[in-house]
DRENDO-1510 file (C-alpha; in Angstrom, 1 decimal, always signed):
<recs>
REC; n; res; u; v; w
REC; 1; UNK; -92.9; -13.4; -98.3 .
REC; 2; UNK; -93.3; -13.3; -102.2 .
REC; 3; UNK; -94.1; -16.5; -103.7 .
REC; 4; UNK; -91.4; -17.0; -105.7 .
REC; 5; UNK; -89.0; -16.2; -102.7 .
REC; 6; UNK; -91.2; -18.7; -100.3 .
REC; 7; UNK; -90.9; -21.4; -103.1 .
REC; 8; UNK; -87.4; -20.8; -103.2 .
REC; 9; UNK; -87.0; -20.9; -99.5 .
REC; 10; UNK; -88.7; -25.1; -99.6 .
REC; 11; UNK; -86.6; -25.6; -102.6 .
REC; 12; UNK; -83.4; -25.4; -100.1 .
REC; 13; UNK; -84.9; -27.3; -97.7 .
REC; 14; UNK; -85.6; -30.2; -100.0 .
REC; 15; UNK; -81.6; -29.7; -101.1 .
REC; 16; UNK; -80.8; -30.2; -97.2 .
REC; 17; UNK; -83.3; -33.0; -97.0 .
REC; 18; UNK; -82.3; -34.8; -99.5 .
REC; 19; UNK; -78.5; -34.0; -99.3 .
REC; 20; UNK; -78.5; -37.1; -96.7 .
REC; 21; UNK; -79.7; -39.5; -99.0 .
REC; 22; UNK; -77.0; -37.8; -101.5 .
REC; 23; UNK; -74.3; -38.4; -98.8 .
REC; 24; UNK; -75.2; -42.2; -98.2 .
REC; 25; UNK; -74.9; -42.6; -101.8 .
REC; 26; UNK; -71.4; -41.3; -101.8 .
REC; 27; UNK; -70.1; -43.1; -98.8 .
REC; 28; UNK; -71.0; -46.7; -101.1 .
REC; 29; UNK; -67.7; -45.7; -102.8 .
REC; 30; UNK; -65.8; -43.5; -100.3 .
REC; 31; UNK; -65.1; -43.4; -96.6 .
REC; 32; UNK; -66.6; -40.8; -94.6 .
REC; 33; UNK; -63.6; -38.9; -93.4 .
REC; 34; UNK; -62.5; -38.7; -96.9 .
REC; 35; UNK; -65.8; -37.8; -98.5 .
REC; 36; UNK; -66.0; -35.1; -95.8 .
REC; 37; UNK; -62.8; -34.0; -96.7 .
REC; 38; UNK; -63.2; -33.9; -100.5 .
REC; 39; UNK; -66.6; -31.5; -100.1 .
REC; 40; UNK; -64.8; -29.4; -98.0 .
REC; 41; UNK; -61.9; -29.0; -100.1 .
REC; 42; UNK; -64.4; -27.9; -103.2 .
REC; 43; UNK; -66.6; -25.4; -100.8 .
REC; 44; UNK; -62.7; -23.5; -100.1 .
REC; 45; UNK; -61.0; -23.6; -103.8 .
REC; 46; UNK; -61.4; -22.0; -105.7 .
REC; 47; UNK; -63.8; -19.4; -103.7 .
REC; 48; UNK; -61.4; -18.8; -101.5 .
REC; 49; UNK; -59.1; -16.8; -103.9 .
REC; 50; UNK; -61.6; -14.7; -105.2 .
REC; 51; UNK; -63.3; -13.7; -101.7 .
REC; 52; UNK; -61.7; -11.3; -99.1 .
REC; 53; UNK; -61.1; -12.6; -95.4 .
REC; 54; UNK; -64.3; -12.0; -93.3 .
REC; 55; UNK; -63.5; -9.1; -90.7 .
REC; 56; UNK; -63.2; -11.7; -87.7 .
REC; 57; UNK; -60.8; -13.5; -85.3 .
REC; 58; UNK; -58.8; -16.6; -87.4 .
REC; 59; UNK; -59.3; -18.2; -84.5 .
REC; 60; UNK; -63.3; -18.0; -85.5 .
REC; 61; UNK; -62.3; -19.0; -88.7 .
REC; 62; UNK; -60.6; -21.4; -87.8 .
REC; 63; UNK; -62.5; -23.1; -85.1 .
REC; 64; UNK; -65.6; -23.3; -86.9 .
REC; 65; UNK; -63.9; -25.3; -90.0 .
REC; 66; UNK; -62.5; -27.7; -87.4 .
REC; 67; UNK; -66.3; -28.2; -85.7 .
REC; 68; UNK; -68.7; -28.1; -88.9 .
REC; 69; UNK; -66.1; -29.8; -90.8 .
REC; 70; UNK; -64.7; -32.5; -89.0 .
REC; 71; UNK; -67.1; -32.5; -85.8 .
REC; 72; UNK; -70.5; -32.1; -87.9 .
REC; 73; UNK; -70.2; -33.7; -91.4 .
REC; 74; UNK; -67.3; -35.6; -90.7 .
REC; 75; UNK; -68.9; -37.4; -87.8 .
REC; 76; UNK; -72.9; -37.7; -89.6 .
REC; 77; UNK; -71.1; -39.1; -92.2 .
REC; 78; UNK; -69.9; -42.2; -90.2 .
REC; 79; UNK; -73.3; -42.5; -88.0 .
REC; 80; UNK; -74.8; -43.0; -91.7 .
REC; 81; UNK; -72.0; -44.9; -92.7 .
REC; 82; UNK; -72.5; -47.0; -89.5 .
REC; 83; UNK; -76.1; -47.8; -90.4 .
REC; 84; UNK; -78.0; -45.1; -89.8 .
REC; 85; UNK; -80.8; -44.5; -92.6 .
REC; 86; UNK; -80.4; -41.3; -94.0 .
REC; 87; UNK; -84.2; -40.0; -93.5 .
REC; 88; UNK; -83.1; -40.8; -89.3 .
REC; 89; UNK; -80.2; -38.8; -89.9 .
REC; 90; UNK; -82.0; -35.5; -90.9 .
REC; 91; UNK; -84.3; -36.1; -88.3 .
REC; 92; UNK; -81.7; -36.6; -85.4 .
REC; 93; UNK; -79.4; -33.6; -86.7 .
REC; 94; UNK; -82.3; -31.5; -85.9 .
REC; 95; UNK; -81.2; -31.9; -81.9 .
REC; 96; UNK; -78.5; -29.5; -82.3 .
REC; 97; UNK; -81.3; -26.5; -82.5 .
REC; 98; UNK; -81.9; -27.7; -78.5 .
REC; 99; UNK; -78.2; -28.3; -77.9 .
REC; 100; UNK; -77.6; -24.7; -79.5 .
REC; 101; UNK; -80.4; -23.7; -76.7 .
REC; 102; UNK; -78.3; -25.2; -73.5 .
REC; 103; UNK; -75.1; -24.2; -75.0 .
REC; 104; UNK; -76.5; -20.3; -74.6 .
REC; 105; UNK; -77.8; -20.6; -71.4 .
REC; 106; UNK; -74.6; -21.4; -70.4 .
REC; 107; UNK; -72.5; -19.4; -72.5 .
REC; 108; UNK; -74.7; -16.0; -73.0 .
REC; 109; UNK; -76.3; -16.8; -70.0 .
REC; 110; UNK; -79.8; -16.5; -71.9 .
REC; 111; UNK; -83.2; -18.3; -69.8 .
REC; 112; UNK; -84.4; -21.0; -71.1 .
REC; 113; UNK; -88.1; -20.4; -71.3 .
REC; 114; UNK; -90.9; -23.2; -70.6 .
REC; 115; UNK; -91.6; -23.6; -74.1 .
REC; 116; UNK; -87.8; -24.4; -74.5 .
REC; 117; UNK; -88.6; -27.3; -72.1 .
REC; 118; UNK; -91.7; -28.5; -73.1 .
REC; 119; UNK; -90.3; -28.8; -76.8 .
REC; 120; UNK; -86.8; -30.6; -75.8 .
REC; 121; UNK; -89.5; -33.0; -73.5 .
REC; 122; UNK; -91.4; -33.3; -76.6 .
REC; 123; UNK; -88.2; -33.7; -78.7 .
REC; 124; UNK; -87.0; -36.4; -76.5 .
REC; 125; UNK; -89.9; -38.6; -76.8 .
REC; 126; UNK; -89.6; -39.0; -80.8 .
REC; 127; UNK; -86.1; -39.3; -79.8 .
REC; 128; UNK; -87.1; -42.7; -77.7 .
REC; 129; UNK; -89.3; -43.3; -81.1 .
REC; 130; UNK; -86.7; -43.6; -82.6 .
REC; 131; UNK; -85.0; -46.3; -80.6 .
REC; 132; UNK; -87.7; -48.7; -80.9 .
REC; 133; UNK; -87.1; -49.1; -84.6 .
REC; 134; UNK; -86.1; -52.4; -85.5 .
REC; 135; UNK; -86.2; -52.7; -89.2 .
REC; 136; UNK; -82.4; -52.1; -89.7 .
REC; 137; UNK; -82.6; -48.4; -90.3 .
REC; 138; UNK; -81.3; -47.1; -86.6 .
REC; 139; UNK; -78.1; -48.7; -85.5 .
REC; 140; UNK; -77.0; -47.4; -81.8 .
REC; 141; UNK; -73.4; -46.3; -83.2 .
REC; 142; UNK; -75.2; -44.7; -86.1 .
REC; 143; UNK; -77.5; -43.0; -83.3 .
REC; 144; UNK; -75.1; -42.0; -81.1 .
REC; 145; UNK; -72.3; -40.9; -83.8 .
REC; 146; UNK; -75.9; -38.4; -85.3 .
REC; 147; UNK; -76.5; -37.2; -82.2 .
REC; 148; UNK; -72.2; -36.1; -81.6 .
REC; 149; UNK; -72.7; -34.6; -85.1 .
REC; 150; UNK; -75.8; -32.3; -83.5 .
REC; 151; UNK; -74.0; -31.5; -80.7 .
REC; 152; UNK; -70.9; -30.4; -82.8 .
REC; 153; UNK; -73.5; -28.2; -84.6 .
REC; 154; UNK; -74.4; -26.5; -81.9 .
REC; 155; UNK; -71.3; -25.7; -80.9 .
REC; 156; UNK; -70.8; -24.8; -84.7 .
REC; 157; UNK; -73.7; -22.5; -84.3 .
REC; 158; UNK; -72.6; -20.6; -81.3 .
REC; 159; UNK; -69.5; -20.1; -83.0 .
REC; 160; UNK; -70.8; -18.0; -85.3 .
REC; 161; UNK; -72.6; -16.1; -82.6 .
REC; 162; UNK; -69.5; -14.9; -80.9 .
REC; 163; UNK; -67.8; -14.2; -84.1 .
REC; 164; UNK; -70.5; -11.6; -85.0 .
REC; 165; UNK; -69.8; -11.8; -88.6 .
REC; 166; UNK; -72.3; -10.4; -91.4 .
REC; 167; UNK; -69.8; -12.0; -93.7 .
REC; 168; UNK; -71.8; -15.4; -93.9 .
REC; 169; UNK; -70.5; -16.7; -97.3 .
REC; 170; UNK; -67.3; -15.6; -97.1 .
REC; 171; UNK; -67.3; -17.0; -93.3 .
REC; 172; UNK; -68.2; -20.5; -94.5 .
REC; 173; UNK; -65.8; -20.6; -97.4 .
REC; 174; UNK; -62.8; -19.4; -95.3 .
REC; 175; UNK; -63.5; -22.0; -92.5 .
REC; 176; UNK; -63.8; -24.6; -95.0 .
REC; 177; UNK; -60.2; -24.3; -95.6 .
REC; 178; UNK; -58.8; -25.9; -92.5 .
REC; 179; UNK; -61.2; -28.8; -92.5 .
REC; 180; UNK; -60.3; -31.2; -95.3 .
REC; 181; UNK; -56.2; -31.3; -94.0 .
REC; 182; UNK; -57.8; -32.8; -90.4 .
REC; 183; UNK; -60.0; -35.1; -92.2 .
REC; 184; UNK; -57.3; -36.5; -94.3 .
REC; 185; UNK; -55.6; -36.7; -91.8 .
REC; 186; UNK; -57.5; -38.8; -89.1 .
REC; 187; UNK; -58.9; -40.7; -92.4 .
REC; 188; UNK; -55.2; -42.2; -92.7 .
REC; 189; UNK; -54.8; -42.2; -89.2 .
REC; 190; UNK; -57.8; -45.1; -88.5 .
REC; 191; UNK; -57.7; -47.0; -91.7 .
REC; 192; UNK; -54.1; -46.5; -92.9 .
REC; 193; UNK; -54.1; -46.1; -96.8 .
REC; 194; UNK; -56.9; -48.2; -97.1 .
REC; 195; UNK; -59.5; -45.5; -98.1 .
REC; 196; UNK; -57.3; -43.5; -100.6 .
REC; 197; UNK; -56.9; -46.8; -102.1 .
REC; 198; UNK; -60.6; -47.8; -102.1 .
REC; 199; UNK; -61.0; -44.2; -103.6 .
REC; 200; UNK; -58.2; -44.3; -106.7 .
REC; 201; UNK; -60.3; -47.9; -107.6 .
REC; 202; UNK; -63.8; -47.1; -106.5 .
REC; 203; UNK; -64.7; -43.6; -107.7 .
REC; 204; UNK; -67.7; -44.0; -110.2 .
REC; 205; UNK; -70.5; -41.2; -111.1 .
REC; 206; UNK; -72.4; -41.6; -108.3 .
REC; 207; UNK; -69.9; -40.8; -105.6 .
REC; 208; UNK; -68.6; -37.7; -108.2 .
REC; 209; UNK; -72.3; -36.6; -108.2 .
REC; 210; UNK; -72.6; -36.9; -104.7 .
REC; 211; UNK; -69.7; -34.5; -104.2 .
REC; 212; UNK; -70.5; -32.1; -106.5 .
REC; 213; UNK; -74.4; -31.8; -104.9 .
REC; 214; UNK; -72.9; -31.4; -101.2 .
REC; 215; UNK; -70.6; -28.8; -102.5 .
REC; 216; UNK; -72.2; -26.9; -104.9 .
REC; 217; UNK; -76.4; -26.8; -104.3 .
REC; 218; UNK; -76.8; -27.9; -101.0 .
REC; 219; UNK; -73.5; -26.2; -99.3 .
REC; 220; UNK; -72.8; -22.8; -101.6 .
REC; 221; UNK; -75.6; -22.0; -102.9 .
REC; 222; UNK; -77.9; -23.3; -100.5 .
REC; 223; UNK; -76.1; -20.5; -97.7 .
REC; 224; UNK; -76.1; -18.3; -100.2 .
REC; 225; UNK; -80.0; -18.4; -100.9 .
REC; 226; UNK; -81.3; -18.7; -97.2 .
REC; 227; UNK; -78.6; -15.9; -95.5 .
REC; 228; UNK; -80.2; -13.8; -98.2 .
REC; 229; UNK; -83.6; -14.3; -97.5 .
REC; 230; UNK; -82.8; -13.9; -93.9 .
REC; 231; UNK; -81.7; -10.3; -95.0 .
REC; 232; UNK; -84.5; -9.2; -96.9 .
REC; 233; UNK; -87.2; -11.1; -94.1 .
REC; 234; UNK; -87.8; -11.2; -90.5 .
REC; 235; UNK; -85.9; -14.7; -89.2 .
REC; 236; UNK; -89.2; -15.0; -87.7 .
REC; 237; UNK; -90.7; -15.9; -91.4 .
REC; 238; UNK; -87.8; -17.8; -93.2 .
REC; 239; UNK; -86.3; -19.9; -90.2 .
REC; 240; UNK; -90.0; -22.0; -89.5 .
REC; 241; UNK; -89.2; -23.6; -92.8 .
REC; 242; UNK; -86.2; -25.3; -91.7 .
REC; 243; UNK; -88.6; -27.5; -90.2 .
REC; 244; UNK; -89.5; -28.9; -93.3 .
REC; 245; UNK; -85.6; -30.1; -93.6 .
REC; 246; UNK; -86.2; -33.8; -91.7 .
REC; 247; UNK; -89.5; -34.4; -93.6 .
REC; 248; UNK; -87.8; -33.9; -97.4 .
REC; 249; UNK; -84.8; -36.2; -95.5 .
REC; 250; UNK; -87.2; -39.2; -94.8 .
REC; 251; UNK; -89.0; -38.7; -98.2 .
REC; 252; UNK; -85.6; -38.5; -99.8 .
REC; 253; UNK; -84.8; -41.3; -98.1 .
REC; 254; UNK; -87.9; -43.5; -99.1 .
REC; 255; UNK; -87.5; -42.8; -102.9 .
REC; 256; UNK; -83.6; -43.3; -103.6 .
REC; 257; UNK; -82.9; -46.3; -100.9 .
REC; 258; UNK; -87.1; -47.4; -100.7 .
REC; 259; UNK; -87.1; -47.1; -97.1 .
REC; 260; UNK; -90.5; -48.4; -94.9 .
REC; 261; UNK; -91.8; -45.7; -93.3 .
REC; 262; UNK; -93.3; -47.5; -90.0 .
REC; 263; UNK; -95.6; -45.8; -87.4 .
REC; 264; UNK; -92.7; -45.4; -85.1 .
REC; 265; UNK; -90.6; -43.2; -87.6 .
REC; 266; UNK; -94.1; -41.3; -88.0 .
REC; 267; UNK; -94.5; -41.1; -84.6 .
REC; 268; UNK; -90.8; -40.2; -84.6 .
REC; 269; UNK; -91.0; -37.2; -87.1 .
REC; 270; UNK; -94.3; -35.5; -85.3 .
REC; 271; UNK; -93.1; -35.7; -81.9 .
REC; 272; UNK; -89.1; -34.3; -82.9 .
REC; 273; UNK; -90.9; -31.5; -85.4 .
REC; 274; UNK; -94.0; -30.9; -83.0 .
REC; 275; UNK; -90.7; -30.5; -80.3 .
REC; 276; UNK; -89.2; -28.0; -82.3 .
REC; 277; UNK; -92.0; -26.3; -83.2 .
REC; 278; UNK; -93.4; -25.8; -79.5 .
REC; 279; UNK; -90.0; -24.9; -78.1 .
REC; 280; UNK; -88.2; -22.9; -81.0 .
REC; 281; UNK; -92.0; -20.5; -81.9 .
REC; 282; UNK; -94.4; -21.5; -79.2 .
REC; 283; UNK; -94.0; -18.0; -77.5 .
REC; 284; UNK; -94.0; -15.9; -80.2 .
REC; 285; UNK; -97.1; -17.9; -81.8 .
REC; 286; UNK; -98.9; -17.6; -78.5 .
REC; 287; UNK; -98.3; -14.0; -78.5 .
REC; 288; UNK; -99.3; -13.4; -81.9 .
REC; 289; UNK; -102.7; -15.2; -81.2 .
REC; 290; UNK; -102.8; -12.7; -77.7 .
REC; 291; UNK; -102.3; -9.8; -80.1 .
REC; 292; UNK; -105.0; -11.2; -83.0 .
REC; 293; UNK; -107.4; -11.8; -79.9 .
REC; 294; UNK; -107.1; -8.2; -78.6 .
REC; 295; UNK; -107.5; -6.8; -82.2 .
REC; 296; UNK; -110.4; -8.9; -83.0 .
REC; 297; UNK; -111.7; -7.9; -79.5 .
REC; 298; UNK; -111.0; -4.1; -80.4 .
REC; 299; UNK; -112.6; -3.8; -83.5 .
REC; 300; UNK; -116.1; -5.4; -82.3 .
</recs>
């Protein structure tokens, strides 16, 4: 990968790291539901005008705007609201890579290979890092509420399987549309008028900014960027970086809300990347090092 495409590539990572932070900042001024709702309403208009319909099934379209809309964002955004830090947030999202890999045992019927299990065991154990925190940063609605929102994401992602599209953008901008009505909606439907009300008196620049980065750097053009490196390079060289994602979330976290990084969100962050590492490239790492083996081997 060129440099300047590989320093591009981190760059979005660091936008989805630090969007977290970004979103607690937002929910100080708006409720969840709505704040969801708001983003998604910006990600759909005006795009959608100017952007064909993606050559799949609405009810693709539509299903995926219900589940990364309301399911996802709309659910992470109360766990964080709920008292989840928003460094613990990125790191728990990252789950939904090992739901996405039970989901397609089930549903493509693909095997689950023994890396896949020693990562998610591997996984887990940060996971049970995690719940030994007692500083104030983990809250078990928060926990649970992140860990729905990486389920949901899964389900998001095999979506997007089935609907085969090469349309990405135009995918994620026509879904958006028929999430922010939903989120409105059920906003309205647990706290009355209460949040609309909160949002006509509390709006200040920080919620504003905090909509405008979710919609426009880390949502748009953040897609944009990393579908189109996935174009021009093997997944096998841009996806790895995703990992990088939870690390720029805890250090996001740690300069905008001064979070303590303790030994067991360390611990937590090793064990949950180390997990994903080992169960999403384990086998194609160990075959690589076969492959460097048998060349080194050759040429001596």
């Amino acid at each position: 990968m060129k440099i300047g495409h590989l320093l591009l590539a981190i760059s979005i990572t660091a936008i989805w790291g630090v969007n977290f932070s970004v979103i607690k900042l937002g929910l100080i001024a708006v409720d969840p539901l709505i704040l969801a709702g708001i983003r998604f309403t910006l990600c759909a208009l005006p795009a959608i005008f100017f952007m064909p319909k993606p050559d799949v099934q609405w009810r693709y379209i539509v299903g995926y705007g219900l589940v990364f809309g309301i399911g996802l964002w709309g659910v992470v955004n109360m766990g964080i609201k709920a008292g989840l830090s928003a460094g613990i947030a990125s790191l728990v999202l990252q789950f939904s890579a090992f739901f996405t890999i039970v989901l397609g045992s089930w549903i493509f019927k693909e095997a689950i290979s023994r890396y896949q299990l020693a990562g998610i065991g591997i996984a887990c154990c940060g996971l049970l890092s995690i719940l030994s925190i007692a500083d104030g940063t983990v809250t078990t609605t928060g926990l649970c509420l992140a860990l729905l929102g990486a389920v949901a994401w899964s389900v998001a992602n095999v979506i997007s399987k089935k609907a085969k599209t090469t349309q990405v953008f135009a995918f994620l901008v026509w879904s958006s549309a028929f999430s922010p009505i939903p989120l409105f909606a059920l906003d309205y439907a647990v706290n009355g008028s209460t949040g609309y009300s909160a949002l006509a008196n509390q709006l200040d620049y920080r919620a504003v900014l905090s909509i405008l980065f979710q919609v426009y750097p880390n949502t748009l053009f953040g897609y944009w960027v990393w579908n189109s490196l996935l174009k021009r390079y093997p997944v096998s060289t841009v996806a790895p970086l995703s990992l990088l994602v939870p690390v720029f979330g805890l250090l996001g976290s740690v300069l905008i809300f001064d979070e303590r990084l303790s030994l067991n969100k360390l611990i937590a962050v090793v064990l949950i990347v180390a997990g994903l590492g080992v169960g999403l490239y384990g086998q194609r790492a160990l075959t690589a090092l076969k492959r460097s083996v048998r060349v080194g081997d050759v040429s001596r």
